[in-house]
N, C-alpha and C positions, 0 to 999 in steps of 0.2 A: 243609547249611552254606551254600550258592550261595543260597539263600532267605534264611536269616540274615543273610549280609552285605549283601543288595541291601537289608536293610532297615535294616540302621545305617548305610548309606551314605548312604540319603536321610534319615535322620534326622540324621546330621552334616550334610548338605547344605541342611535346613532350618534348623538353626542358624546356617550361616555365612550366611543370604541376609537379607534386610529390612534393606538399607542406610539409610543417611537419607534419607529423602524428604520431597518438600515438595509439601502440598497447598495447593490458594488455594482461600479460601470467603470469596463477598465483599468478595473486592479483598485480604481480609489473608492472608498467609503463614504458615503453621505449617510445624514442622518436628517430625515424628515422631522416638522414642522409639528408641535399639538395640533389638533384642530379645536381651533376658537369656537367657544359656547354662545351663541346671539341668542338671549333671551327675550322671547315675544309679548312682550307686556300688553299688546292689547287682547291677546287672547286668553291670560294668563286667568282672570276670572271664572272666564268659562272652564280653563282646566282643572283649575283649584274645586270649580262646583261637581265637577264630574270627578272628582278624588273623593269629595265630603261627600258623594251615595257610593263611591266603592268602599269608602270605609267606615260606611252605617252612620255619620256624622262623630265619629273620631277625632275628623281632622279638619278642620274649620280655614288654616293657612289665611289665605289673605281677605277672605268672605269679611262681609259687614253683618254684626249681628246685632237684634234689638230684640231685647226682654228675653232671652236663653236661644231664639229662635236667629236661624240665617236667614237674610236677604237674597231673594234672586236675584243674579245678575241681571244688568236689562239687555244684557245680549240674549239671554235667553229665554229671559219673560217676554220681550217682542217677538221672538219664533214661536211661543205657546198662542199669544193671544191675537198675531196679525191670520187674519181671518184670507180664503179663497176669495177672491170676487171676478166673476166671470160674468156680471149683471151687463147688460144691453145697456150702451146710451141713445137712448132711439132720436136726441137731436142731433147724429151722425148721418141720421139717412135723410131727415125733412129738408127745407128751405131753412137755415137758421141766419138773421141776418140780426147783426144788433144795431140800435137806433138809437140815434140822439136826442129825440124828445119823449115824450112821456105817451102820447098821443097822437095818430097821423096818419094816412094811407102812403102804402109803401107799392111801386109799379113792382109785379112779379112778373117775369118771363113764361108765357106760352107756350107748349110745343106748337108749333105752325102746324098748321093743316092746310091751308089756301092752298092758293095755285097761282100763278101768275096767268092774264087771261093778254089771248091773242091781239093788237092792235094794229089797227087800220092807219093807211099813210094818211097822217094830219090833223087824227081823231086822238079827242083828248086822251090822256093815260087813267084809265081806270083804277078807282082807288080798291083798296085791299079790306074787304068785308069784316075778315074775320080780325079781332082784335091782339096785336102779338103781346099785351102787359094785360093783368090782370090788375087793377088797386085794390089790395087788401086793408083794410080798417086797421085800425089795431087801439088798444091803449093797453098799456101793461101795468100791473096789478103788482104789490109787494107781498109778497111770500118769505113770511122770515120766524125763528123759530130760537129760545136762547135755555142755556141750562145753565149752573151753578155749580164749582165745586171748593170745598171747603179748602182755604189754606192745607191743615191740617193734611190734608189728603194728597194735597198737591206736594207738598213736601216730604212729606213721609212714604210714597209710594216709588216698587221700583221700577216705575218705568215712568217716561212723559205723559200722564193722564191729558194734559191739557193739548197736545199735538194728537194722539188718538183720537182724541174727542173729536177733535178738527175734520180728519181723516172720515171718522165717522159722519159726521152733519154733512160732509160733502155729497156723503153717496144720498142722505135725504135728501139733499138737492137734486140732484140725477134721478131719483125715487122722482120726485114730483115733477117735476120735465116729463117722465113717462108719463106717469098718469095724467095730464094734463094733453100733451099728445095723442095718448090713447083715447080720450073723450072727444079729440076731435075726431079721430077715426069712425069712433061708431058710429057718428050722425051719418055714416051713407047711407045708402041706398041697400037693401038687403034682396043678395039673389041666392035661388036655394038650389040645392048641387046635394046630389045622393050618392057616395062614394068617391070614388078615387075617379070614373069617368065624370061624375058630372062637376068636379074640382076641375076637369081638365077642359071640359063644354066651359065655364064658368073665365078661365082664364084663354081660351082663343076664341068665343065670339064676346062674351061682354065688355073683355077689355082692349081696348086696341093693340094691336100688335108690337108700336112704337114705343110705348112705353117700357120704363125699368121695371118690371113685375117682379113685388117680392111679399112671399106670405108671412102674415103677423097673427101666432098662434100664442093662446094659452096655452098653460099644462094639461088642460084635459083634452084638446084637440090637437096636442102636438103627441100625447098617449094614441090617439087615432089613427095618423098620420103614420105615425111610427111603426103601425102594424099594416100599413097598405100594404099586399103580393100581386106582382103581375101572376098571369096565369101558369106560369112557371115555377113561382114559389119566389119568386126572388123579391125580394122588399123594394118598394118603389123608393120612399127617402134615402137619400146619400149622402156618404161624407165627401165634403169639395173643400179644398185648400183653395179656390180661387173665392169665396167669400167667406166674409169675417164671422158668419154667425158660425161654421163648417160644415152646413147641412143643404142640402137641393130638393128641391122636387119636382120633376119634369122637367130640369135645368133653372130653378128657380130657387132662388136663396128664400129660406125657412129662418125667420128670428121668432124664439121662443121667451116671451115675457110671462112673467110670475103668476099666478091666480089672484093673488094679494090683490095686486093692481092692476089686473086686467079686467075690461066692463062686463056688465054683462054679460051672457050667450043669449042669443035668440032662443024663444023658448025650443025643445025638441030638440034644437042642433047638440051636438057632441062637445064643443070647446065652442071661444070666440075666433072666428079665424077671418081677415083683411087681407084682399087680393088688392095691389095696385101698388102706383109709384109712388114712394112716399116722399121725394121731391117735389113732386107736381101735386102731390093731395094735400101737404100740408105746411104752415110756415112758424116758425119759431121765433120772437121777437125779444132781445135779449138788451131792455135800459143799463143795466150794470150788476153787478155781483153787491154782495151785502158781507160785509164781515165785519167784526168787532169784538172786543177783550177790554173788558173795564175791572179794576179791585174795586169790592164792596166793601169798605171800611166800618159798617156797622157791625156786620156781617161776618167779618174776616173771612172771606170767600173771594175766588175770583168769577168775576163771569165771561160768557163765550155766549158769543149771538153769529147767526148765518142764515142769506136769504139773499133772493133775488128777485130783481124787476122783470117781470115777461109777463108774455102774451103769448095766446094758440089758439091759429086760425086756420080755417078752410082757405084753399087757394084753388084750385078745380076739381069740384065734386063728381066730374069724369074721369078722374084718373083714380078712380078707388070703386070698389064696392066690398060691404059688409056680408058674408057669406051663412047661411044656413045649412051647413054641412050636417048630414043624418047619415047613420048608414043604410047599407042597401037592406 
């Protein structure tokens, strides 16, 4: 607030200054211009509120007041109450594909592993073994979720409760995406890895090479992680601007998800931690979004409902495994 004011201070102060002055060029006299006062009306509440705490509530100016008390502007009650959200949407990194029925197998792309095999002049062409789609199943399920809030509230408050609210249900949404995700995740296969070598055994022989390898840690095994030292002392996790979660391990991007909604840990291990490619491990089936706003006329409320149609499926259960990370 002491920054704020110091700066509409001098912005009033450069308004009331450039009196008339008089310049000579070449014997003649001119006389400069006032300078014109542009009053910033959209900001004007905010400034009025940061005058009414410098002058202990003295001075009220343009504020809206109910029952002796002032209103926060909602320029400012949205800066109090819009919250950080740096949360993971882990359907960025799966297969996410959205479908027009409700129920169906969906063909999923394979990384290739064949080969093409040698043919003889005249000898039929030999078909390709290995299969390049996967058909994944799917039916998607409705996921939907509604709250209430009184007239009363809605109109009396200073800020949009009903677009917050919105704002809010969405990241439930994203919430449940993960954890719905992450359940697919734990049904791998579980291999056990003792430190920071056998994370590194873990990720060059059990997983192929070709793959997008990227690790999927809770809190308690991204605390772990966090403290690995090569034999130097230097900390093995990194920060890397070339992915989105900013962290590496071994040149491998580290996405760290909540305890909230992370499964399980295998019993003994340190955190839940997921090696593999989460394109080729896992698929997202997205029927439609859900939203809705109805007034409840008995009630004098309005309501707000949000939900979605999806599905979350295994796609190849080789391109993952579920790790038992201990330490040494």
């Amino acid at each position: 607030l002491e920054t704020e004011l110091a700066k509409i201070e001098d912005e009033q102060t450069d308004e009331n200054t450039d009196e008339d002055e008089e310049k000579t060029k070449d014997g003649e006299k001119r006389k400069m211009g006032k300078k014109v006062e542009v009053r910033n009306t959209q900001n004007q509440n905010t400034k009025d509120f940061a005058n009414y705490i410098r002058t202990q509530g003295s001075e009220v100016r343009s504020l809206n007041t109910t029952s002796g008390a002032v209103l926060v502007p909602v320029e400012v009650s949205q800066n109090v109450l819009e919250l950080k959200d740096g949360q993971v949407d882990l359907t960025a990194y799966v297969t996410a594909q959205e479908v027009g029925t409700g129920q169906g197998k969906f063909p999923v792309a394979k990384r290739a592993a064949a080969i093409l095999a040698t043919k003889e002049e005249l000898a039929d062409i030999a078909e390709i073994a290995d299969p390049l789609f996967i058909d994944v199943e799917y039916a998607v399920k409705t996921r939907i979720g509604q709250i209430a809030f009184s007239n009363e509230l809605v109109e009396d408050s200073a800020i949009d409760v009903v677009a917050y609210a919105e704002k809010q249900m969405q990241r439930m949404v994203r919430n449940t995406n993960n954890k719905n995700i992450l359940d697919v995740l734990n049904t791998f296969a579980v291999k056990n890895a003792i430190g920071a070598d056998g994370l590194k055994s873990v990720v060059n022989i059990e997983l192929d090479p070709e793959l997008d390898t990227k690790f999927v840690v809770d809190q308690n095994a991204y605390q772990f992680i966090d403290t690995l030292k090569d034999t130097q002392g230097r900390y093995l996790l990194q920060d890397s601007i070339a992915f989105d979660s900013g962290k590496s391990l071994f040149g491998k991007e580290v996405i760290v998800i909540s305890n909230a909604i992370a499964p399980k840990a295998v019993s003994g291990a340190v955190g839940f931690v997921w090696a593999g490619d989460l394109a080729e491990a896992a698929a997202y089936f997205k029927r439609s979004d859900i939203t809705a706003t109805w007034e409840k006329f008995d009630a004098f409320s309005k309501g707000l409902a949000v939900g979605v149609r999806s599905d979350y499926k295994t796609v190849d259960e080789k391109a993952g495994v579920k790790v038992k990370l201990t330490a040494e």
